[in-house]
TIGULUM-598057 format. One record per residue (C-alpha): residue number from 1; residue in one letter; x, y, z. Coordinates in pm, whole numbers, plus 32768, in hexadecimal, padded with zeros to 4 digits. Example, Ala and Ser with C-alpha at 12.3 -4.5 7.8 and 13.67 -1.06 7.14 Angstrom:
# residues 2
(1; 'A'; (84CE; 7E3E; 830C)) (2; 'S'; (8557; 7F96; 82CA)) 
***
This chain:
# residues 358
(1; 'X'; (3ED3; 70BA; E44C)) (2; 'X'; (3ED0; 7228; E3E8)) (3; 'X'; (3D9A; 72D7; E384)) (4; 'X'; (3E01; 730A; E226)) (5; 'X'; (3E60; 71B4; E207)) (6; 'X'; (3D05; 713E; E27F)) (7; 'X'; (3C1F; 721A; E18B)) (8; 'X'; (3D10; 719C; E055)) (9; 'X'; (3CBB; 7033; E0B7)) (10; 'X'; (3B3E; 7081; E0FC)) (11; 'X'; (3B77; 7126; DF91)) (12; 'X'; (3C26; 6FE6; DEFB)) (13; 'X'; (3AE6; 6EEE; DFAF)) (14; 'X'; (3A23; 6FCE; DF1E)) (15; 'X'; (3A73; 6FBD; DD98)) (16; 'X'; (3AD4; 6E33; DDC5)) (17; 'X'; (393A; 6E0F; DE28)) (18; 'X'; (38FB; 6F13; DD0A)) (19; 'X'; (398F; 6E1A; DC25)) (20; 'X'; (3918; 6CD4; DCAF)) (21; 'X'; (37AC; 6D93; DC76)) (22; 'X'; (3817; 6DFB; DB13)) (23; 'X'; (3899; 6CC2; DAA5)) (24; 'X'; (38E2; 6C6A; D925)) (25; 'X'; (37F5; 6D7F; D8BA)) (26; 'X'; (38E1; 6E96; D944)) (27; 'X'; (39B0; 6E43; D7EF)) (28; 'X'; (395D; 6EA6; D6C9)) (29; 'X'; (37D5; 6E29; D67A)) (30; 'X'; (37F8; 6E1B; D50C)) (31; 'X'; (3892; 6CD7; D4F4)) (32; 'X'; (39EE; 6C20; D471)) (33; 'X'; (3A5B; 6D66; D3F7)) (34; 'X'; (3A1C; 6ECB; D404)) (35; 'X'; (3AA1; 6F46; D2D4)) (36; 'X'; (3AEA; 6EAB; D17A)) (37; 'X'; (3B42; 6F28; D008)) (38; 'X'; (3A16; 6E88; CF77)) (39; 'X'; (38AF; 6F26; CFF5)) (40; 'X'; (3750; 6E82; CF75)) (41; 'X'; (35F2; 6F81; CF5A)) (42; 'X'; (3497; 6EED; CF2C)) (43; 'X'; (340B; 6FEE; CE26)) (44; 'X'; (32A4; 6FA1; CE2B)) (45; 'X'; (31AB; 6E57; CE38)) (46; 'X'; (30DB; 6E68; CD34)) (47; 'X'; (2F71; 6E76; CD6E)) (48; 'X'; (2FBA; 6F16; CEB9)) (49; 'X'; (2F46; 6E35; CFCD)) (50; 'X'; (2EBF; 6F15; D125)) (51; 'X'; (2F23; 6E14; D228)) (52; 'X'; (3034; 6D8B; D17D)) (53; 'X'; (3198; 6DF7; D1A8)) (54; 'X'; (32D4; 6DB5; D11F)) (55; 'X'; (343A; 6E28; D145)) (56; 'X'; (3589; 6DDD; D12C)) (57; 'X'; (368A; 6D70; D24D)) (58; 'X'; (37EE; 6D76; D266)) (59; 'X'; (3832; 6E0D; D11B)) (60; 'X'; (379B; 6D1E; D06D)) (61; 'X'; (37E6; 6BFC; D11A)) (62; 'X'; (3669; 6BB4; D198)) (63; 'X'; (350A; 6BF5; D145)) (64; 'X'; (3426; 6C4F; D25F)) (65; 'X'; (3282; 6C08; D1FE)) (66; 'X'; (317D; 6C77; D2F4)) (67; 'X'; (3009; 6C16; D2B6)) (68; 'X'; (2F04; 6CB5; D37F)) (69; 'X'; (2E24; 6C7B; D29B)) (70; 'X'; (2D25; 6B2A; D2C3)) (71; 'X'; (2D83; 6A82; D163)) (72; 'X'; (2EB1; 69BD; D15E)) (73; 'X'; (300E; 6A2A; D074)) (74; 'X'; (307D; 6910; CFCA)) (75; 'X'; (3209; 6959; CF7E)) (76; 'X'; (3291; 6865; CE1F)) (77; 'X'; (33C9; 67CA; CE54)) (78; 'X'; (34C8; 680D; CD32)) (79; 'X'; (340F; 66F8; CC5B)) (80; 'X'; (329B; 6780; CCB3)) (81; 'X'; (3277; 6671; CD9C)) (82; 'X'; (31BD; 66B7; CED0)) (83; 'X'; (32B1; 6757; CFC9)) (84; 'X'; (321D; 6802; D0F8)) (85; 'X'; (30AF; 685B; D149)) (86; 'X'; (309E; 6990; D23E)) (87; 'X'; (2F64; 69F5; D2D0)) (88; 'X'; (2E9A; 6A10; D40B)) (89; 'X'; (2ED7; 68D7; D478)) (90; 'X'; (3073; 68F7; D480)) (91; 'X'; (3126; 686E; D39D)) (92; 'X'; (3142; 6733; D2B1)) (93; 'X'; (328D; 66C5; D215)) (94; 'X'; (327F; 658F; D0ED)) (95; 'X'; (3395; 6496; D16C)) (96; 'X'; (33B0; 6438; D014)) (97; 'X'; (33FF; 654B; CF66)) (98; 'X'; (353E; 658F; CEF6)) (99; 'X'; (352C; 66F3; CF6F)) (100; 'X'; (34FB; 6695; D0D7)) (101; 'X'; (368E; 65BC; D0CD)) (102; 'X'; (3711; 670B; CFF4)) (103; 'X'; (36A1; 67FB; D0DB)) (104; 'X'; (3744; 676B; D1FA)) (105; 'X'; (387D; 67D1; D1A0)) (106; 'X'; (38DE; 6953; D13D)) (107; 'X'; (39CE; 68D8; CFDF)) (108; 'X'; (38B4; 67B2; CF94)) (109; 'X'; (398C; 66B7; D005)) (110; 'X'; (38B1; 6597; D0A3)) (111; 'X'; (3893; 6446; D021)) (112; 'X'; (375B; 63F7; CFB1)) (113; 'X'; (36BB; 62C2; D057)) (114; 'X'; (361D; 6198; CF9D)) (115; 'X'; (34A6; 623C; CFCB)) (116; 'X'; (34F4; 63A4; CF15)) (117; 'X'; (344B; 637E; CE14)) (118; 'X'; (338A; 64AD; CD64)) (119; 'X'; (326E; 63D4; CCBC)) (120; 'X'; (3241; 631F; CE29)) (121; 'X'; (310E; 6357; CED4)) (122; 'X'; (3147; 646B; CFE9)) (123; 'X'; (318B; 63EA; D118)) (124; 'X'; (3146; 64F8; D21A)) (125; 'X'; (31DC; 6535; D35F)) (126; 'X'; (319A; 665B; D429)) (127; 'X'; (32BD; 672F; D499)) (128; 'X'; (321A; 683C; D55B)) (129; 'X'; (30ED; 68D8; D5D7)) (130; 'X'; (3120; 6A19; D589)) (131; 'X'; (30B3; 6AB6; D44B)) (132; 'X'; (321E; 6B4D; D3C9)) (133; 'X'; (3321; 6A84; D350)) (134; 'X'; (3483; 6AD5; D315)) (135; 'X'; (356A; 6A00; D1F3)) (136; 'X'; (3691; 69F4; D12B)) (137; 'X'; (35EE; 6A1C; CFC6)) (138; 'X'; (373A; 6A0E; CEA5)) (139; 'X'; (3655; 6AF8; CDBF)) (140; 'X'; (36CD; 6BFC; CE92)) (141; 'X'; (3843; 6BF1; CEDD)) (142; 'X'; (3999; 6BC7; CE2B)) (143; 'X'; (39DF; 6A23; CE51)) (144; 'X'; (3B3F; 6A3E; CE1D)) (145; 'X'; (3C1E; 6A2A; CF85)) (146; 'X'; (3D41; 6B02; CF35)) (147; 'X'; (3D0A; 6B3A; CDD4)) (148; 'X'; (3CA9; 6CB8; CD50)) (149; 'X'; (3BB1; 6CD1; CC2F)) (150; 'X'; (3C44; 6D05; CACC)) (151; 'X'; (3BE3; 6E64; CAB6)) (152; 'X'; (3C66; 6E9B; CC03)) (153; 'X'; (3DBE; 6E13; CBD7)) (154; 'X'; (3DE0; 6ED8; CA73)) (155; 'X'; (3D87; 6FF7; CB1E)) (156; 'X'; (3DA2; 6FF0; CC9B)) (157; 'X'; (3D86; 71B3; CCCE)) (158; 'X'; (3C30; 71E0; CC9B)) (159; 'X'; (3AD8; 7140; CCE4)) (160; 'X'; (3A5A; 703D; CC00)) (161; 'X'; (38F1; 6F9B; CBF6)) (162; 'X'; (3949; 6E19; CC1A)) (163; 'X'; (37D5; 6D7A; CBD1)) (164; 'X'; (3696; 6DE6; CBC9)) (165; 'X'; (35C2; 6CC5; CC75)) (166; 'X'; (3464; 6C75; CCB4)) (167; 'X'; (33D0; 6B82; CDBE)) (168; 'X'; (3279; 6AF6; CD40)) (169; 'X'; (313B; 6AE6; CE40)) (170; 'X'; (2FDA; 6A64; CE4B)) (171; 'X'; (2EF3; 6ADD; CF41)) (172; 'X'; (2DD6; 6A13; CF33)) (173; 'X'; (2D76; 6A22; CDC0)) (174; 'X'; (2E14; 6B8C; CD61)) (175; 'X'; (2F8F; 6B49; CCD2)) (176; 'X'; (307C; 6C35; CD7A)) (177; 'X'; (31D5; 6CB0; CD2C)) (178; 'X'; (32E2; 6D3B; CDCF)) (179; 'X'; (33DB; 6DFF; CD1A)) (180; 'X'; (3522; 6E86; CDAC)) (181; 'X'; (3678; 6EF0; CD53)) (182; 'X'; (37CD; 6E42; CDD0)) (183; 'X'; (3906; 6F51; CDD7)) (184; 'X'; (3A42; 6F87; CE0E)) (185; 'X'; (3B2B; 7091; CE7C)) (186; 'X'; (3CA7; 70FD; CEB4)) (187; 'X'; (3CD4; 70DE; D004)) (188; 'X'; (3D81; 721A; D0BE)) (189; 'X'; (3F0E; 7268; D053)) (190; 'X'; (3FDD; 71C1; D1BD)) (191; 'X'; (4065; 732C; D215)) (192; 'X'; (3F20; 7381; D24A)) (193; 'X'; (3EF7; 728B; D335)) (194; 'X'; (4043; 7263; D400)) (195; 'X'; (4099; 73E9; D3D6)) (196; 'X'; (3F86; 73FA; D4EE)) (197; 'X'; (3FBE; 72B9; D59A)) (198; 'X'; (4148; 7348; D5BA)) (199; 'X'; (40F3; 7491; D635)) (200; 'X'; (3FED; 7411; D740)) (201; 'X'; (40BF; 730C; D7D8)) (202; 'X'; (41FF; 73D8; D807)) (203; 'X'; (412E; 750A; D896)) (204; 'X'; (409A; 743C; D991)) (205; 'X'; (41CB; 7397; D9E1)) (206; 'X'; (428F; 74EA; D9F2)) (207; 'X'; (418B; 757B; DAD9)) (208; 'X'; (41EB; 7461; DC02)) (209; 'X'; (4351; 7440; DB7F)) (210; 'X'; (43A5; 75CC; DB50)) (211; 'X'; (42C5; 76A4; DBC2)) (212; 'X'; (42D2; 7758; DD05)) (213; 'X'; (4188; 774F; DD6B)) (214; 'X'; (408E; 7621; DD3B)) (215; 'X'; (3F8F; 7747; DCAE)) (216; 'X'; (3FDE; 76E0; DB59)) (217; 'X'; (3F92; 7574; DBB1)) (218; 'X'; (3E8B; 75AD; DC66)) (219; 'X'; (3DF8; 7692; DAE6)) (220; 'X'; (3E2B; 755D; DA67)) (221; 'X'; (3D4B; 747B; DB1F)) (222; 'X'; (3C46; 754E; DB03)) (223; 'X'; (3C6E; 7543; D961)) (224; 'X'; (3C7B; 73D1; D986)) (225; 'X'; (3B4C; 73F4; DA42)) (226; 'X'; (3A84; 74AB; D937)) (227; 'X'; (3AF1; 73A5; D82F)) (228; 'X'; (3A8E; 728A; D8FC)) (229; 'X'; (3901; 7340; D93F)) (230; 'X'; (38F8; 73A0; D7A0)) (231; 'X'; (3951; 7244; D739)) (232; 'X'; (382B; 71A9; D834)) (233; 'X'; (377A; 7276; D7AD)) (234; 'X'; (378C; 7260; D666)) (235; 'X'; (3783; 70C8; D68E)) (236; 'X'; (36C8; 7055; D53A)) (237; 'X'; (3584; 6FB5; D525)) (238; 'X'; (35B7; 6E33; D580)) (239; 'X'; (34FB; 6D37; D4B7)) (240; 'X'; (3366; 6CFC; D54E)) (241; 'X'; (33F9; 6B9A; D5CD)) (242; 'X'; (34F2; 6C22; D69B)) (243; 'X'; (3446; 6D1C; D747)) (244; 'X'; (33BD; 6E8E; D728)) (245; 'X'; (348F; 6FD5; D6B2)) (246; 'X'; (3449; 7070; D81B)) (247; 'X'; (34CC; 6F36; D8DF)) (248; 'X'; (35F1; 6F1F; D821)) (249; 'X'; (3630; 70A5; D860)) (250; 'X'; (35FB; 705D; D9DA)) (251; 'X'; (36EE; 6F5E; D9E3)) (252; 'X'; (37E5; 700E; D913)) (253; 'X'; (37B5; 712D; DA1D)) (254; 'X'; (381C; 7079; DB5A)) (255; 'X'; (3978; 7048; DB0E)) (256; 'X'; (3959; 71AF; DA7A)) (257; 'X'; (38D2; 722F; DBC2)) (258; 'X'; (39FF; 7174; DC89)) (259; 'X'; (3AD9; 7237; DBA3)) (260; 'X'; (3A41; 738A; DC06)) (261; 'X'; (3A4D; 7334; DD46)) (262; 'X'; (3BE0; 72F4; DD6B)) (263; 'X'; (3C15; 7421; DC68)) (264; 'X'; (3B4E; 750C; DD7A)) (265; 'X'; (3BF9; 7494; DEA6)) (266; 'X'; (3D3B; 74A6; DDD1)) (267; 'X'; (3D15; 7616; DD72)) (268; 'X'; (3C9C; 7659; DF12)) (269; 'X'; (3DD9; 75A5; DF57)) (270; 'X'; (3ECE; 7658; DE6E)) (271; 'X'; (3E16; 77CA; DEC6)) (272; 'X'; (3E76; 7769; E029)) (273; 'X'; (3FC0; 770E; DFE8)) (274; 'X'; (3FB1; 75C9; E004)) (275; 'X'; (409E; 754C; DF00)) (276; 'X'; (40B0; 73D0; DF80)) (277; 'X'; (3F62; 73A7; DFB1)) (278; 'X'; (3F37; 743B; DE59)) (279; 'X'; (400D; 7355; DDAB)) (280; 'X'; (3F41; 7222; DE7C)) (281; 'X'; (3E21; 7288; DDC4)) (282; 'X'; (3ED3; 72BD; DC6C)) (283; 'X'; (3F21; 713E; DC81)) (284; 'X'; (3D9A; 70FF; DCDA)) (285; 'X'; (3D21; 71DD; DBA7)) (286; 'X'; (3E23; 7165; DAB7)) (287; 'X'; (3DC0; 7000; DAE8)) (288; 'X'; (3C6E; 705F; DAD5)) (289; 'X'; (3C98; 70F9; D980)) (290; 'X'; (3D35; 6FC8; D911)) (291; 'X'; (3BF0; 6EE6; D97D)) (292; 'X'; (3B66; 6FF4; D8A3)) (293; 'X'; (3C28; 7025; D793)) (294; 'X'; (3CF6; 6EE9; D72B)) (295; 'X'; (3B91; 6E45; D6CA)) (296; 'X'; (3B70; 6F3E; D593)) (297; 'X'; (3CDD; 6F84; D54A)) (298; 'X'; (3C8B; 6F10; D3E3)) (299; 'X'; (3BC8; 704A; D3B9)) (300; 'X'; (3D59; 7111; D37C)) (301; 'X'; (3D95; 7075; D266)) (302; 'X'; (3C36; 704D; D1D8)) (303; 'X'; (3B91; 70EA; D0D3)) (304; 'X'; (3A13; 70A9; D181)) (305; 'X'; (39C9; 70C0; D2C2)) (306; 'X'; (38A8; 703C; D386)) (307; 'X'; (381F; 7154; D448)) (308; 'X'; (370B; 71F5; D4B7)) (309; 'X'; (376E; 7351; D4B3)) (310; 'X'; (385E; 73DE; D3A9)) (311; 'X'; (3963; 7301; D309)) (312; 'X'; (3A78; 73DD; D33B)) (313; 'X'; (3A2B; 7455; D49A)) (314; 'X'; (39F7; 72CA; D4EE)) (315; 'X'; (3B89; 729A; D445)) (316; 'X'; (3BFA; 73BD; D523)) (317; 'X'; (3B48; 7329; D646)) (318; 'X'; (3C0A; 71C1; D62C)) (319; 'X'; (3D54; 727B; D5F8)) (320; 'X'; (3D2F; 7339; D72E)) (321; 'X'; (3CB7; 7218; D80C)) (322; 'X'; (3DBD; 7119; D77B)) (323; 'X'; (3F13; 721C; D74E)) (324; 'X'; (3EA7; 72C4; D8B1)) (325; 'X'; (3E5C; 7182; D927)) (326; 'X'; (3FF8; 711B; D90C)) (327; 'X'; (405F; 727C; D946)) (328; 'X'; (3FAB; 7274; DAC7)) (329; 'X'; (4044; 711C; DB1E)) (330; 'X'; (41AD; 7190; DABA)) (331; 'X'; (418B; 7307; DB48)) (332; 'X'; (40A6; 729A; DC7A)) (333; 'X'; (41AE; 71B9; DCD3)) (334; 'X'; (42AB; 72C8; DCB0)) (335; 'X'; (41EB; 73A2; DD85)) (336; 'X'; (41CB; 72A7; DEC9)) (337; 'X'; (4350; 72BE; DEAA)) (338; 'X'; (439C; 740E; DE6C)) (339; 'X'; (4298; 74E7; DF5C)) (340; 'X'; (429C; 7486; E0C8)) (341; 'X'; (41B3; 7526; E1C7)) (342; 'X'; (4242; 7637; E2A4)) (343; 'X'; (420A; 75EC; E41B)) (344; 'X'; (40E1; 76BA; E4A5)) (345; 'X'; (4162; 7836; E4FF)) (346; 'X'; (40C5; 7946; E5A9)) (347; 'X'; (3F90; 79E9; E50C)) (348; 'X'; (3FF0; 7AEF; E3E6)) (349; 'X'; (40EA; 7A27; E392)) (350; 'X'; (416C; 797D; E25F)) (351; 'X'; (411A; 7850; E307)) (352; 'X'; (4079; 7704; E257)) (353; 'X'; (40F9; 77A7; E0F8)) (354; 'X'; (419A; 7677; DFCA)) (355; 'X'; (430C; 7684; DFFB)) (356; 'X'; (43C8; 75F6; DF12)) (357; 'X'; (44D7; 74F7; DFBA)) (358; 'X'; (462B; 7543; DFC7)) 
***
């Protein structure tokens, strides 16, 4: 086995263990989707409760509650019935309210068993110990699966406000609300988005199918490389259930790092010369920006995006990792088959240099 050959499979155990370490988490951590039309704000809880948070998830989709706070938050159901009771002993969930059969399902489509009954006496089960609870609450979110809002569909170029909403509270004896706004917007014109997709993937194909030097591809892993670090980094906050912001960001980071990795010893490789061993490690990095990438490919086409960092810098960020991503397998592949390895010359010689085959 050459020498070459060894330190690209040391590389390849290397980001397969990366992986297995990184698991599900290495995706995208803000849930089923990372970018929609519709987006959901929490404006303010009125009285203000220090202890208490709340905030939307997933555009909308989800309400997150967190109660450090030693008096219990007693969430209604839709009918005022008892729903949920949050506090420092976890949290309690009424089997009999309708709201606990609604929620389970993101459209409200759960059939109600015999026993949900609003006017029943709670019967409470405890669903966790924790003092945070995430749920689907349909105060908060458009219900309709494929359907636009009226205003939207009579006018689908510009933002519109589709409800203003407001999820009730009681902490202990003080009556809380929480107020928030439910939008929509246009999402972005397609040659914005495949424009970009277009140019990436045929430049990274052209530099392993056309270029006479693997320098070009070897510029190119290291962009993938910096797209791969800003979207880890930039991983959004992930609801208190799931885990912490800095966790998530670790995670995110590994397959990241495995990235940077590749893209250096791609760029060594292609400085040297080394055109096949430069298109190996194209193939490495482009699948690697797929693992990346393909999770929030929604993002191209959406008008939010769930992000951390900048919207648009976390749009160019997917479009890099998921266009490159292609490009490298197609012009990696090119590469292994074009360049071939000169055998070794005298010293001060041209000797070791990418040649492309005859």
């Amino acid at each position: 086995m050459s020498r070459g050959l060894g330190r690209l499979l040391a590389v390849l155990a290397a980001v397969v263990a990366i992986l297995a370490l990184a698991g599900p988490a290495s995706a995208h951590v803000g849930g089923e989707a990372a970018g929609s039309d519709f987006d959901a704000r929490v404006l303010q809880v009125t009285p203000q409760l220090p202890g208490v948070s709340v905030r939307s998830l997933q555009f909308g989709d989800e309400l997150e509650l967190v109660n450090t706070t030693d008096v219990e938050v007693l969430v209604p159901g839709y009918s005022d019935e008892p729903y949920l009771r949050i506090g420092p002993d976890g949290v309690w969930r009424n089997a009999n309210s309708p709201a606990t059969w609604i929620n389970l399902d993101r459209y409200g489509r759960t059939a109600l068993p015999a026993s949900a009954d609003a006017g029943a006496v709670p019967d409470w089960e405890q669903v966790s110990t924790q003092p945070s609870y995430v749920w689907h609450d349909h105060r908060t979110h458009w219900m309709s699966e494929g359907v636009l809002p009226p205003q939207v569909a009579a006018d689908p170029g510009r933002e519109h406000v589709v409800s203003e909403w407001v999820v009730p509270l009681r902490h202990g004896s003080t009556e809380v609300e929480v107020a928030g706004v439910l939008t929509w917007s246009p999402p972005p014109p397609p040659w914005v988005v495949w424009l970009p997709v277009a140019a990436l993937v045929l430049a990274a194909a052209a530099a392993g199918l056309l270029a006479r030097t693997p320098l070009p591809l070897g510029a190119l892993l290291g962009v993938g490389a910096l797209a791969a670090v800003w979207h880890a980094v930039a991983t959004p906050e992930p609801p208190v259930t799931v885990g912490s912001h800095a966790g998530a960001v670790v995670s995110a980071l590994l397959p990241a790092g495995a990235t940077l990795l590749c893209a250096v010893l791609g760029l060594r490789a292609a400085w040297l010369g080394r055109g096949a061993m430069t298109g190996l490690l194209a193939v490495v990095t482009g699948w690697l920006l797929l693992v990346q990438g393909l999770p929030d490919v929604d993002v191209l086409w959406s008008a939010n995006v769930l992000s951390a960092g900048p919207q648009p810098l976390a749009r160019v960020a997917v479009t890099v990792l998921a266009s490159l991503g292609v490009g490298l397998l197609v012009g990696g592949i090119a590469a292994v088959r074009r360049f071939r390895e000169t055998p070794a010359a005298p010293a001060g010689t041209a000797a070791g240099r990418a040649m492309p085959a005859a």
